[in-house]
N, C-alpha and C positions, 0 to 999 in steps of 0.2 A: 241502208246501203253503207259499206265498209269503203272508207275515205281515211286510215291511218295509213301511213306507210314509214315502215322502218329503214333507216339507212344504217348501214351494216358495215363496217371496218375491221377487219381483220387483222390478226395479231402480231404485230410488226416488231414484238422484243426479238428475235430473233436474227433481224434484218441490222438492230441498232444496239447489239451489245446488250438487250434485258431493258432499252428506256425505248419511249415515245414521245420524238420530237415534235410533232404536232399533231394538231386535227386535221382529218382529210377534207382540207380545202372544197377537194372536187364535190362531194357530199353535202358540205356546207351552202354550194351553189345550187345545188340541183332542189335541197330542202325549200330554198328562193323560191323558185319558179313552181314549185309543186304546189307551196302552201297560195301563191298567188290565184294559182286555180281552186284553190276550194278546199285543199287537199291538207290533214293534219300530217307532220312528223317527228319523228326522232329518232337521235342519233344512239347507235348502239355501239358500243368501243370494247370490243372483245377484253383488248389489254387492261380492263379496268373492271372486269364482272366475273366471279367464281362460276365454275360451270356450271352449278342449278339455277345462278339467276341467269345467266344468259339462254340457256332453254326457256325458262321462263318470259322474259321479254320476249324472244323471238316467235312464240308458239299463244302469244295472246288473240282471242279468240277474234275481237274489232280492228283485226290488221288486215290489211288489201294484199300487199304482195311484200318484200324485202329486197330492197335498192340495194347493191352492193357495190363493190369497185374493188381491184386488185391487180397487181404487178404479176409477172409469171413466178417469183418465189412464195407468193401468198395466196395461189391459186389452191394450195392441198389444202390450204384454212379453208375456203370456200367450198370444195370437196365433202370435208368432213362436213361442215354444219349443213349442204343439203342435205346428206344421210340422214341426219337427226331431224330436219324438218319435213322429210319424206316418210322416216318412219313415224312420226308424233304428228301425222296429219296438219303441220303445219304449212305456213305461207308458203309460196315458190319467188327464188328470187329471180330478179330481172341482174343481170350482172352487165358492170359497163367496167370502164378503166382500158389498162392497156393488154393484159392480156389479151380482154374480150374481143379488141379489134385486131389481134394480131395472129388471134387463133380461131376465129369467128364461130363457128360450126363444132367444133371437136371442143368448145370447150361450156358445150352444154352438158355436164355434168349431172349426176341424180339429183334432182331438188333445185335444177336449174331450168326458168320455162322459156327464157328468151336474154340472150346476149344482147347490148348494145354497142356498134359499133362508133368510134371517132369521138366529135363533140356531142355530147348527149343529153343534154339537158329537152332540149325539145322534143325528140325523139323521147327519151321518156314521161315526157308528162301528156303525152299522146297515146304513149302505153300504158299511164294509172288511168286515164281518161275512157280506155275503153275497156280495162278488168275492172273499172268500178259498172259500169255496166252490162257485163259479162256478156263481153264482146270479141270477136278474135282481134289478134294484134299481129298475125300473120302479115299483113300488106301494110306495117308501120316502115317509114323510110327508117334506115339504119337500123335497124331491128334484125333479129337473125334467128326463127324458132326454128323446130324440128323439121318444120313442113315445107319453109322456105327462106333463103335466103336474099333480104333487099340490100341496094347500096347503101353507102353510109348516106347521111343528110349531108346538104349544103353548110359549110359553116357559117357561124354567124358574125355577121360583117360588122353591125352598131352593136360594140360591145355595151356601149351608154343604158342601151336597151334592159340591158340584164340586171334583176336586182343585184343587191349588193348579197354577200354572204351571208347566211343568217347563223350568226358567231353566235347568237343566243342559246344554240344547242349546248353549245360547249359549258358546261356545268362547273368546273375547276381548272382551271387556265396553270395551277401549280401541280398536275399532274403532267404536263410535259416540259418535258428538256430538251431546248431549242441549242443545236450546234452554237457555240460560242458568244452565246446568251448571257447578258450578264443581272438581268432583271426581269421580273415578268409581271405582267402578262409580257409573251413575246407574239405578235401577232403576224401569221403568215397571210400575205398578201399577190395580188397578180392581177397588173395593170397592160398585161397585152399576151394574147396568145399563136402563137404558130412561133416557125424560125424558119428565115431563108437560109441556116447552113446547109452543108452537103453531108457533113459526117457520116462513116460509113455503118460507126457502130452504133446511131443512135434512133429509138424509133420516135423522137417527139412531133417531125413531117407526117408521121400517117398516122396521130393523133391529132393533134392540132393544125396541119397544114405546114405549109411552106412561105405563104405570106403573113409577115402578120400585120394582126388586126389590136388597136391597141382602143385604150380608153382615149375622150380626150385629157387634157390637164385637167381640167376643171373638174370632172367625173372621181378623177382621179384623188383631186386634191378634198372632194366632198367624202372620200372614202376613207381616207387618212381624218379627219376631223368626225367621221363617225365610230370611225373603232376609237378614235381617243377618247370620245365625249363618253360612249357606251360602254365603252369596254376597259376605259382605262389603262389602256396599254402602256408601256412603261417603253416596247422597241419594238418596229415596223422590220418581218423579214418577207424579201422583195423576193418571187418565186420566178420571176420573168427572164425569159431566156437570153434577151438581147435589151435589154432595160435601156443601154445608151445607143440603141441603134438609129433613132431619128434623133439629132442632135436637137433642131428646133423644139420636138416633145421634151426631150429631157431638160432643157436649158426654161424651158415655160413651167412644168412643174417643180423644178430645185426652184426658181424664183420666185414662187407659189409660198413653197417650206420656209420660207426665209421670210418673209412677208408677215408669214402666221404665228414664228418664233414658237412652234408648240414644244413642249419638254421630251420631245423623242429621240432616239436613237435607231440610226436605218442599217438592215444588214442582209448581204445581197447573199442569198440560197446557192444559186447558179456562177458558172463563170461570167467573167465581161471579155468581150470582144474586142482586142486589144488595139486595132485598127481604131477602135472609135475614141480610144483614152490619150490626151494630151493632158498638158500638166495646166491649161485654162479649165479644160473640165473637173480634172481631181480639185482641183480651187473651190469649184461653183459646190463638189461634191463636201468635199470638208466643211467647208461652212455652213452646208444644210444637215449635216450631224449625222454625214454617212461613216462606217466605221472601218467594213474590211473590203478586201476586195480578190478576186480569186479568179486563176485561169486557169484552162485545159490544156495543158502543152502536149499531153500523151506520151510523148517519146523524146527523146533528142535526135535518134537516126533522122539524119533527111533523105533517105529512100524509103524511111515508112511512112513518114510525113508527107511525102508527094503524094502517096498511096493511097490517105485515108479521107479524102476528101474537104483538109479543111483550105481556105481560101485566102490564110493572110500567110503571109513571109514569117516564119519559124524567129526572128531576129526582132520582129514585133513584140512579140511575147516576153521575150528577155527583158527587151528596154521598157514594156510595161509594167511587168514587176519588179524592177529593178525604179523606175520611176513612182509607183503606188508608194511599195516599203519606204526611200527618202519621205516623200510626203505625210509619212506617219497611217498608211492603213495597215491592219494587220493585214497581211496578202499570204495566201495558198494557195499551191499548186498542185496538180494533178496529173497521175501519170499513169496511162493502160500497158498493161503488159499482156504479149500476145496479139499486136496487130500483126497482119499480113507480113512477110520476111522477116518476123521477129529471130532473132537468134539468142544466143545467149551475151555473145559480143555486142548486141543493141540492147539488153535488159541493161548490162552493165553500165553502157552510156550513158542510158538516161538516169543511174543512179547517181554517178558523177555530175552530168548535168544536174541535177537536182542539189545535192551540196553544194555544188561554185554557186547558184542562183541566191541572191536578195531574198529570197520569200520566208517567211517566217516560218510556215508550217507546210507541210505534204503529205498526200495522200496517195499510196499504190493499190490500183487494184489490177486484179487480174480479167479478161476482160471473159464477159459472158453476153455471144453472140443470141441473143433472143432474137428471135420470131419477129419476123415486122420490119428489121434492121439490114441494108446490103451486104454486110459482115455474112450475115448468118446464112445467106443466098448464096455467098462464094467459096466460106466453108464447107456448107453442106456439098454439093457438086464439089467439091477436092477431097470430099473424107474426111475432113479431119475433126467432127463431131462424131465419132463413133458411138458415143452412148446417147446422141441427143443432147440437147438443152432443156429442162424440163422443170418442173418446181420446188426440187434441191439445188438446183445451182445459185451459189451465194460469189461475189466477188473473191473470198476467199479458197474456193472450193471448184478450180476448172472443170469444164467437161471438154475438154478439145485437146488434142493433140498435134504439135506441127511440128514437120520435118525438120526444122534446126533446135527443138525447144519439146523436153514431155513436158506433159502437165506437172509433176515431181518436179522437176526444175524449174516449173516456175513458181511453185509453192515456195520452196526453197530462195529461190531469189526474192522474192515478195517478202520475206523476213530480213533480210539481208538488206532487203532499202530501206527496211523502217528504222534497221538498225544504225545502218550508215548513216541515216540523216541524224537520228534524236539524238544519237550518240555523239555528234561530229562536236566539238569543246565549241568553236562557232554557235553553230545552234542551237546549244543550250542558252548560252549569253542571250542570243534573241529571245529565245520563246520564254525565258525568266521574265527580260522585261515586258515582255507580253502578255503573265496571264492574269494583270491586272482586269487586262478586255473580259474576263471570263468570269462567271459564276462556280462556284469550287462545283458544285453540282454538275453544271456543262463540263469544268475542266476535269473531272474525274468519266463522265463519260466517254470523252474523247480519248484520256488515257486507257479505258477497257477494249475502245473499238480498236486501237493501233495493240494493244494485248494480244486480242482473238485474233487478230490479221497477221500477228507474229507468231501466234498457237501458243500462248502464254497463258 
Protein backbone atom coordinates (compact mmCIF):
# COMPACT_ATOMS: atom_id res chain seq x y z
CA UNK A 1 0.00 0.00 0.00
CA UNK A 2 1.44 3.63 -1.21
CA UNK A 3 1.59 5.77 2.13
CA UNK A 4 4.22 8.65 0.69
CA UNK A 5 2.72 11.83 0.12
CA UNK A 6 4.45 14.69 -1.53
CA UNK A 7 3.79 18.31 -0.32
CA UNK A 8 4.40 20.57 -3.21
CA UNK A 9 5.14 24.43 -3.11
CA UNK A 10 5.32 26.17 -5.96
CA UNK A 11 7.51 28.82 -7.26
CA UNK A 12 7.28 32.03 -5.56
CA UNK A 13 10.52 33.84 -7.09
CA UNK A 14 8.22 35.64 -9.10
CA UNK A 15 5.95 36.78 -6.27
CA UNK A 16 9.46 38.06 -4.17
CA UNK A 17 11.67 39.74 -6.58
CA UNK A 18 13.70 36.07 -7.69
CA UNK A 19 14.12 35.08 -3.57
CA UNK A 20 12.06 32.76 -1.20
CA UNK A 21 11.23 34.07 2.13
CA UNK A 22 10.23 31.02 3.67
CA UNK A 23 8.90 27.45 3.95
CA UNK A 24 5.26 26.98 3.46
CA UNK A 25 4.23 26.90 6.94
CA UNK A 26 0.74 25.74 5.75
CA UNK A 27 2.61 22.33 4.34
CA UNK A 28 4.80 22.17 7.17
CA UNK A 29 1.45 21.51 9.41
CA UNK A 30 -0.34 19.43 7.40
CA UNK A 31 3.08 16.99 6.90
CA UNK A 32 2.17 16.90 11.24
CA UNK A 33 -0.89 15.55 11.08
CA UNK A 34 -0.31 13.22 7.96
CA UNK A 35 2.72 11.54 9.39
CA UNK A 36 0.79 11.25 12.87
CA UNK A 37 -1.51 8.85 10.90
CA UNK A 38 0.81 6.49 9.43
CA UNK A 39 1.57 8.51 6.57
CA UNK A 40 5.49 9.23 5.23
CA UNK A 41 6.26 12.85 3.49
CA UNK A 42 8.16 15.35 1.89
CA UNK A 43 8.50 18.61 1.01
CA UNK A 44 9.08 19.48 -2.65
CA UNK A 45 10.17 23.30 -3.13
CA UNK A 46 9.97 23.96 -6.76
CA UNK A 47 12.32 27.13 -6.28
CA UNK A 48 15.07 24.94 -5.24
CA UNK A 49 14.91 21.83 -8.05
CA UNK A 50 16.06 21.90 -11.91
CA UNK A 51 13.24 20.78 -13.93
CA UNK A 52 14.43 17.00 -14.37
CA UNK A 53 14.77 16.63 -10.75
CA UNK A 54 11.44 18.00 -10.08
CA UNK A 55 9.70 15.63 -12.61
CA UNK A 56 11.66 13.24 -10.96
CA UNK A 57 10.51 13.48 -7.38
CA UNK A 58 7.11 14.21 -8.21
CA UNK A 59 6.39 11.15 -10.59
CA UNK A 60 8.16 8.61 -8.03
CA UNK A 61 6.59 5.49 -8.42
CA UNK A 62 5.61 4.83 -3.99
CA UNK A 63 3.72 8.13 -3.91
CA UNK A 64 0.05 8.27 -2.81
CA UNK A 65 -1.13 11.49 -4.24
CA UNK A 66 0.70 15.38 -4.06
CA UNK A 67 -0.58 17.79 -1.38
CA UNK A 68 -0.24 21.27 -2.73
CA UNK A 69 -1.20 24.82 -1.76
CA UNK A 70 -1.24 28.12 -3.68
CA UNK A 71 -2.33 31.85 -3.87
CA UNK A 72 -4.21 32.87 -7.06
CA UNK A 73 -0.87 34.15 -8.77
CA UNK A 74 0.69 30.68 -8.21
CA UNK A 75 -2.16 28.76 -9.42
CA UNK A 76 -0.55 28.50 -13.51
CA UNK A 77 2.48 26.86 -11.42
CA UNK A 78 0.02 24.28 -10.39
CA UNK A 79 -1.64 24.19 -13.88
CA UNK A 80 1.46 23.47 -15.44
CA UNK A 81 2.94 20.61 -13.23
CA UNK A 82 -0.60 18.80 -13.51
CA UNK A 83 0.07 18.67 -17.22
CA UNK A 84 3.18 16.97 -16.53
CA UNK A 85 1.88 14.63 -14.05
CA UNK A 86 -1.14 13.72 -16.18
CA UNK A 87 0.93 13.23 -19.07
CA UNK A 88 3.83 11.00 -17.00
CA UNK A 89 1.07 9.05 -15.41
CA UNK A 90 2.04 10.56 -12.39
CA UNK A 91 0.41 11.19 -8.73
CA UNK A 92 -3.01 13.62 -8.76
CA UNK A 93 -2.78 16.43 -6.56
CA UNK A 94 -5.13 17.24 -3.92
CA UNK A 95 -4.80 21.08 -3.78
CA UNK A 96 -5.74 23.34 -0.69
CA UNK A 97 -4.52 27.01 0.19
CA UNK A 98 -6.35 30.01 -0.87
CA UNK A 99 -7.21 29.75 -4.18
CA UNK A 100 -8.75 26.35 -3.72
CA UNK A 101 -11.25 27.88 -1.36
CA UNK A 102 -12.04 30.87 -3.14
CA UNK A 103 -12.38 29.11 -6.46
CA UNK A 104 -13.63 25.84 -5.27
CA UNK A 105 -14.81 23.94 -8.40
CA UNK A 106 -13.15 25.83 -11.43
CA UNK A 107 -10.02 25.32 -10.06
CA UNK A 108 -9.75 21.72 -10.53
CA UNK A 109 -7.40 21.76 -13.12
CA UNK A 110 -5.79 18.67 -15.36
CA UNK A 111 -3.88 16.71 -12.82
CA UNK A 112 -6.01 18.10 -10.15
CA UNK A 113 -8.35 15.15 -8.38
CA UNK A 114 -9.84 17.18 -5.56
CA UNK A 115 -9.65 20.90 -4.01
CA UNK A 116 -9.64 21.37 -0.36
CA UNK A 117 -11.54 24.03 0.97
CA UNK A 118 -10.66 26.46 4.21
CA UNK A 119 -8.60 24.75 7.14
CA UNK A 120 -7.49 21.73 5.85
CA UNK A 121 -5.39 19.64 7.55
CA UNK A 122 -8.16 17.23 8.68
CA UNK A 123 -10.05 17.19 5.72
CA UNK A 124 -6.92 16.04 4.11
CA UNK A 125 -5.74 13.43 6.12
CA UNK A 126 -9.22 11.89 5.65
CA UNK A 127 -8.55 12.20 2.05
CA UNK A 128 -4.86 10.21 2.17
CA UNK A 129 -6.71 7.89 4.49
CA UNK A 130 -9.13 6.77 1.93
CA UNK A 131 -6.67 6.91 -1.56
CA UNK A 132 -4.38 4.82 0.49
CA UNK A 133 -7.25 2.48 0.39
CA UNK A 134 -8.70 3.25 -2.82
CA UNK A 135 -11.62 4.62 -1.83
CA UNK A 136 -13.67 7.50 -2.99
CA UNK A 137 -13.13 10.86 -1.26
CA UNK A 138 -16.32 12.37 -2.84
CA UNK A 139 -18.29 12.78 0.47
CA UNK A 140 -15.01 14.04 2.52
CA UNK A 141 -16.20 17.32 4.38
CA UNK A 142 -14.38 20.31 2.74
CA UNK A 143 -13.33 18.48 -0.10
CA UNK A 144 -14.52 19.42 -3.69
CA UNK A 145 -14.05 16.61 -6.60
CA UNK A 146 -15.49 16.67 -9.99
CA UNK A 147 -18.64 14.68 -8.98
CA UNK A 148 -19.36 16.77 -5.96
CA UNK A 149 -19.07 19.62 -4.10
CA UNK A 150 -19.04 19.47 0.18
CA UNK A 151 -18.89 22.32 2.70
CA UNK A 152 -15.88 23.32 4.15
CA UNK A 153 -15.15 21.58 7.65
CA UNK A 154 -15.59 23.02 11.03
CA UNK A 155 -12.51 24.70 12.19
CA UNK A 156 -10.63 23.61 14.55
CA UNK A 157 -11.23 25.24 17.93
CA UNK A 158 -7.97 23.46 20.36
CA UNK A 159 -5.30 24.68 18.43
CA UNK A 160 -3.11 22.83 21.51
CA UNK A 161 -4.39 19.80 19.55
CA UNK A 162 -2.28 20.08 16.48
CA UNK A 163 1.17 19.04 16.27
CA UNK A 164 3.67 21.44 15.94
CA UNK A 165 5.19 22.09 12.37
CA UNK A 166 7.36 19.44 11.19
CA UNK A 167 10.26 22.26 10.25
CA UNK A 168 12.29 18.97 9.89
CA UNK A 169 11.33 19.00 6.10
CA UNK A 170 13.16 21.92 5.74
CA UNK A 171 16.70 20.80 4.50
CA UNK A 172 18.65 24.29 4.48
CA UNK A 173 17.01 27.16 6.39
CA UNK A 174 20.02 29.43 4.23
CA UNK A 175 18.18 29.05 1.28
CA UNK A 176 15.55 31.52 2.29
CA UNK A 177 15.43 35.20 2.80
CA UNK A 178 13.17 36.32 5.43
CA UNK A 179 11.98 40.26 4.99
CA UNK A 180 14.21 42.07 7.34
CA UNK A 181 15.95 39.17 8.58
CA UNK A 182 18.99 39.89 10.05
CA UNK A 183 20.28 36.14 10.84
CA UNK A 184 19.17 32.65 10.26
CA UNK A 185 17.79 30.33 10.76
CA UNK A 186 14.78 32.88 10.65
CA UNK A 187 11.90 30.70 11.68
CA UNK A 188 8.17 31.46 10.51
CA UNK A 189 5.70 30.76 13.20
CA UNK A 190 1.63 31.15 13.95
CA UNK A 191 0.22 31.15 17.33
CA UNK A 192 -3.48 31.79 16.57
CA UNK A 193 -5.53 31.51 13.52
CA UNK A 194 -8.80 33.34 11.98
CA UNK A 195 -9.23 37.57 12.26
CA UNK A 196 -12.28 39.40 13.57
CA UNK A 197 -11.41 42.35 11.03
CA UNK A 198 -13.95 43.46 8.38
CA UNK A 199 -11.48 44.35 5.63
CA UNK A 200 -12.89 44.56 2.33
CA UNK A 201 -9.94 43.43 0.37
CA UNK A 202 -8.88 40.70 2.32
CA UNK A 203 -9.73 36.87 2.06
CA UNK A 204 -8.12 35.54 5.48
CA UNK A 205 -12.27 35.21 7.18
CA UNK A 206 -12.99 32.60 4.48
CA UNK A 207 -9.83 30.88 5.16
CA UNK A 208 -9.36 30.90 8.52
CA UNK A 209 -12.64 32.34 10.06
CA UNK A 210 -13.50 35.26 11.75
CA UNK A 211 -13.01 34.20 15.40
CA UNK A 212 -9.96 33.50 16.36
CA UNK A 213 -8.67 30.65 17.75
CA UNK A 214 -5.24 30.92 19.38
CA UNK A 215 -2.78 28.53 21.22
CA UNK A 216 -2.56 28.71 24.86
CA UNK A 217 0.82 30.50 26.31
CA UNK A 218 2.07 27.69 27.36
CA UNK A 219 1.71 25.77 23.88
CA UNK A 220 2.96 28.56 22.55
CA UNK A 221 5.81 29.22 24.61
CA UNK A 222 6.77 25.08 24.32
CA UNK A 223 6.89 25.99 20.44
CA UNK A 224 9.31 28.83 20.59
CA UNK A 225 11.65 26.35 22.89
CA UNK A 226 11.31 23.62 20.32
CA UNK A 227 12.35 25.45 17.15
CA UNK A 228 15.11 26.92 19.38
CA UNK A 229 16.36 23.65 20.79
CA UNK A 230 15.71 21.76 17.14
CA UNK A 231 16.31 24.12 14.85
CA UNK A 232 18.51 26.50 16.29
CA UNK A 233 16.95 29.51 15.27
CA UNK A 234 18.74 32.47 15.59
CA UNK A 235 14.86 34.86 14.90
CA UNK A 236 11.12 33.97 15.64
CA UNK A 237 8.87 35.55 12.46
CA UNK A 238 5.19 35.79 14.05
CA UNK A 239 2.65 35.13 11.05
CA UNK A 240 -0.51 35.90 13.29
CA UNK A 241 -2.87 38.37 12.09
CA UNK A 242 -3.82 39.91 15.40
CA UNK A 243 -0.88 38.61 17.73
CA UNK A 244 -1.86 41.56 20.37
CA UNK A 245 -5.41 41.11 20.20
CA UNK A 246 -6.07 39.30 23.66
CA UNK A 247 -4.01 41.48 25.82
CA UNK A 248 -4.04 38.82 28.88
CA UNK A 249 -2.59 36.18 25.95
CA UNK A 250 -0.04 38.34 24.86
CA UNK A 251 1.12 39.84 28.35
CA UNK A 252 1.23 35.83 29.69
CA UNK A 253 3.37 34.79 26.73
CA UNK A 254 6.04 38.01 26.41
CA UNK A 255 6.26 37.18 30.45
CA UNK A 256 6.95 33.50 29.31
CA UNK A 257 9.97 35.13 26.74
CA UNK A 258 11.47 36.95 29.52
CA UNK A 259 11.45 34.32 31.99
CA UNK A 260 13.43 31.98 29.59
CA UNK A 261 15.99 34.75 28.44
CA UNK A 262 16.45 32.62 25.12
CA UNK A 263 18.96 34.32 22.51
CA UNK A 264 16.09 35.28 20.09
CA UNK A 265 14.89 37.83 18.07
CA UNK A 266 10.96 38.24 17.25
CA UNK A 267 9.58 39.71 14.03
CA UNK A 268 6.08 40.38 13.39
CA UNK A 269 5.11 39.14 9.30
CA UNK A 270 1.65 40.96 9.42
CA UNK A 271 0.40 44.38 10.62
CA UNK A 272 -0.52 45.04 14.44
CA UNK A 273 -3.82 46.53 15.35
CA UNK A 274 -3.24 49.77 16.45
CA UNK A 275 -6.12 49.85 18.96
CA UNK A 276 -4.31 47.20 20.90
CA UNK A 277 -0.64 49.00 21.04
CA UNK A 278 0.10 51.42 24.01
CA UNK A 279 3.36 52.31 24.93
CA UNK A 280 3.04 49.67 28.55
CA UNK A 281 2.81 47.02 25.76
CA UNK A 282 5.55 48.16 23.23
CA UNK A 283 7.56 48.13 26.93
CA UNK A 284 6.56 44.37 27.77
CA UNK A 285 7.35 43.98 23.66
CA UNK A 286 11.00 45.44 23.76
CA UNK A 287 12.09 43.69 26.37
CA UNK A 288 11.03 40.27 25.21
CA UNK A 289 13.39 41.20 22.00
CA UNK A 290 10.59 42.00 19.69
CA UNK A 291 12.20 44.12 16.88
CA UNK A 292 9.79 45.85 14.15
CA UNK A 293 6.37 46.48 14.02
CA UNK A 294 4.16 47.38 10.90
CA UNK A 295 0.49 48.77 9.93
CA UNK A 296 -2.08 48.73 7.39
CA UNK A 297 -3.13 52.19 6.91
CA UNK A 298 -4.24 51.69 3.15
CA UNK A 299 -5.06 55.12 2.35
CA UNK A 300 -5.03 58.52 4.04
CA UNK A 301 -8.62 59.51 2.32
CA UNK A 302 -11.15 59.28 5.02
CA UNK A 303 -13.97 58.50 2.57
CA UNK A 304 -12.04 55.46 1.47
CA UNK A 305 -11.35 54.55 4.99
CA UNK A 306 -15.02 54.70 6.17
CA UNK A 307 -15.49 52.48 3.07
CA UNK A 308 -13.32 49.57 3.40
CA UNK A 309 -14.29 48.05 6.48
CA UNK A 310 -11.65 48.68 8.83
CA UNK A 311 -12.83 49.35 12.65
CA UNK A 312 -10.27 51.71 14.41
CA UNK A 313 -10.12 55.55 14.08
CA UNK A 314 -7.65 56.40 11.05
CA UNK A 315 -5.76 58.88 14.03
CA UNK A 316 -4.87 55.45 15.76
CA UNK A 317 -2.70 54.37 13.23
CA UNK A 318 -0.58 57.73 13.17
CA UNK A 319 -0.05 57.75 17.00
CA UNK A 320 0.86 54.07 16.67
CA UNK A 321 3.49 54.50 14.56
CA UNK A 322 4.44 57.50 15.43
CA UNK A 323 4.61 55.82 19.08
CA UNK A 324 6.52 52.25 17.73
CA UNK A 325 9.31 54.47 15.81
CA UNK A 326 10.15 56.82 19.34
CA UNK A 327 10.33 53.41 21.04
CA UNK A 328 12.94 52.18 18.74
CA UNK A 329 10.98 49.48 16.35
CA UNK A 330 11.70 49.54 13.04
CA UNK A 331 7.96 50.23 11.88
CA UNK A 332 6.27 49.94 8.16
CA UNK A 333 3.53 51.05 6.57
CA UNK A 334 1.32 50.09 4.06
CA UNK A 335 -0.73 51.49 1.58
CA UNK A 336 -3.52 50.04 -1.26
CA UNK A 337 -4.07 51.92 -4.15
CA UNK A 338 -7.34 51.51 -5.86
CA UNK A 339 -9.80 51.17 -3.15
CA UNK A 340 -13.32 52.02 -3.71
CA UNK A 341 -13.56 56.11 -4.78
CA UNK A 342 -9.85 56.09 -5.23
CA UNK A 343 -9.12 59.06 -7.46
CA UNK A 344 -6.08 60.29 -8.37
CA UNK A 345 -6.32 63.34 -5.76
CA UNK A 346 -6.60 60.33 -2.79
CA UNK A 347 -3.42 58.30 -4.40
CA UNK A 348 -1.67 61.52 -3.87
CA UNK A 349 -2.79 61.95 -0.18
CA UNK A 350 -1.78 59.10 0.80
CA UNK A 351 1.60 59.53 -0.70
CA UNK A 352 1.89 62.72 1.31
CA UNK A 353 0.56 60.96 4.13
CA UNK A 354 3.15 58.58 4.05
CA UNK A 355 6.26 61.01 3.95
CA UNK A 356 4.97 63.27 7.05
CA UNK A 357 4.46 59.70 8.92
CA UNK A 358 7.27 58.42 11.69
CA UNK A 359 7.60 54.94 9.86
CA UNK A 360 10.64 54.10 8.62
CA UNK A 361 9.98 52.05 5.71
CA UNK A 362 6.74 51.69 3.11
CA UNK A 363 5.22 49.76 1.00
CA UNK A 364 2.55 50.45 -2.10
CA UNK A 365 0.70 48.20 -3.63
CA UNK A 366 -1.76 48.37 -6.11
CA UNK A 367 -4.63 46.41 -4.94
CA UNK A 368 -5.80 42.94 -6.69
CA UNK A 369 -9.29 42.20 -5.86
CA UNK A 370 -9.25 38.14 -5.64
CA UNK A 371 -11.91 35.87 -5.51
CA UNK A 372 -13.11 35.25 -1.94
CA UNK A 373 -12.72 38.97 -0.89
CA UNK A 374 -16.02 41.80 -0.72
CA UNK A 375 -13.76 43.99 -3.01
CA UNK A 376 -13.94 41.74 -5.64
CA UNK A 377 -17.93 41.18 -5.28
CA UNK A 378 -18.42 44.93 -5.61
CA UNK A 379 -16.16 45.35 -8.41
CA UNK A 380 -17.27 42.83 -10.42
CA UNK A 381 -21.15 43.98 -10.36
CA UNK A 382 -19.80 47.67 -11.22
CA UNK A 383 -17.45 46.50 -14.21
CA UNK A 384 -14.61 47.57 -13.26
CA UNK A 385 -12.63 44.12 -13.67
CA UNK A 386 -12.88 43.86 -17.31
CA UNK A 387 -10.27 41.28 -17.82
CA UNK A 388 -10.77 39.44 -14.65
CA UNK A 389 -8.48 38.80 -11.83
CA UNK A 390 -6.70 35.67 -12.69
CA UNK A 391 -3.14 34.17 -12.05
CA UNK A 392 -1.12 37.02 -13.59
CA UNK A 393 -2.19 39.52 -11.61
CA UNK A 394 0.85 40.65 -9.35
CA UNK A 395 0.49 43.72 -6.94
CA UNK A 396 2.35 45.44 -9.50
CA UNK A 397 0.43 44.64 -12.51
CA UNK A 398 -3.68 45.92 -12.09
CA UNK A 399 -6.34 44.27 -13.67
CA UNK A 400 -9.22 46.76 -12.72
CA UNK A 401 -10.18 49.84 -14.05
CA UNK A 402 -12.04 52.79 -12.10
CA UNK A 403 -13.76 55.72 -13.03
CA UNK A 404 -11.49 58.44 -11.45
CA UNK A 405 -8.14 56.26 -11.80
CA UNK A 406 -6.95 53.72 -15.29
CA UNK A 407 -5.02 51.13 -14.25
CA UNK A 408 -1.82 53.41 -16.24
CA UNK A 409 -2.23 55.77 -13.67
CA UNK A 410 -1.98 53.89 -11.18
CA UNK A 411 1.07 52.13 -12.26
CA UNK A 412 2.32 55.30 -12.63
CA UNK A 413 1.51 56.66 -9.41
CA UNK A 414 2.90 53.43 -7.72
CA UNK A 415 6.40 54.53 -8.76
CA UNK A 416 6.02 57.84 -7.93
CA UNK A 417 5.30 56.71 -3.97
CA UNK A 418 8.19 54.74 -3.95
CA UNK A 419 9.92 57.51 -5.14
CA UNK A 420 8.67 60.22 -2.96
CA UNK A 421 9.21 58.22 0.06
CA UNK A 422 12.97 56.74 -0.54
CA UNK A 423 13.96 59.64 -2.12
CA UNK A 424 12.57 62.17 0.66
CA UNK A 425 16.42 63.49 2.45
CA UNK A 426 14.23 62.55 5.73
CA UNK A 427 13.95 59.20 4.99
CA UNK A 428 16.97 58.35 3.96
CA UNK A 429 18.57 59.58 7.33
CA UNK A 430 15.93 56.90 8.84
CA UNK A 431 16.29 53.92 6.93
CA UNK A 432 20.54 54.50 7.08
CA UNK A 433 20.23 54.27 10.55
CA UNK A 434 18.07 51.40 10.18
CA UNK A 435 19.67 48.84 7.99
CA UNK A 436 21.77 47.78 10.79
CA UNK A 437 18.11 45.71 11.63
CA UNK A 438 18.91 43.95 8.25
CA UNK A 439 20.96 41.23 6.67
CA UNK A 440 22.72 42.79 3.47
CA UNK A 441 21.04 39.73 1.87
CA UNK A 442 17.36 40.79 3.23
CA UNK A 443 18.37 44.40 2.53
CA UNK A 444 19.23 43.85 -1.11
CA UNK A 445 16.22 41.99 -1.48
CA UNK A 446 14.02 44.40 -0.35
CA UNK A 447 15.92 46.89 -2.43
CA UNK A 448 14.91 44.60 -5.97
CA UNK A 449 11.30 44.35 -4.64
CA UNK A 450 10.73 48.44 -4.31
CA UNK A 451 12.99 48.13 -8.16
CA UNK A 452 10.43 45.90 -9.83
CA UNK A 453 7.50 47.76 -8.17
CA UNK A 454 9.02 50.99 -9.68
CA UNK A 455 9.87 49.00 -13.22
CA UNK A 456 13.46 49.41 -12.53
Amino acid sequence: MKNKILLFSPSQKRLYAGKVPYPPLGLLYLSSVLKREGFRTELVQEDFLGKRELIERLTQNEVLAVFATCTTPLFKNIRRIGRILAQNNGPSIILGGPHATSYGKTALAEGVLAVVKGEGEYSAVKTAVLLSKNQSIDRVEGVTTRNRENPASDFIEDLDSIPFPDYGLVRDWKLFNPPESRQTPAVPVSFSRGCTGNCIFCSTPTVWGRKVRRMSPERAMHLIEYIHKQIKAKEIHITDDDFTGDREWTENFLFMLRKKRLPLKFYFMNGLRPSNIDEDMLEQMKRSNFVNAGFGIETASDEIYRNIGKAVEMKKYEDAVRLCAEKGFTTWIFYIFGLPCETRETVEESIRGAKASKAHFAKFFILQPYKGTRIHEIYHKKGFLSKGISEKSLYDAPDLDLPGLSRGEMKKLLKKAYLKFYLNPGKLLNITGKTFCFSSKSFLSDVKFVLRMIGL
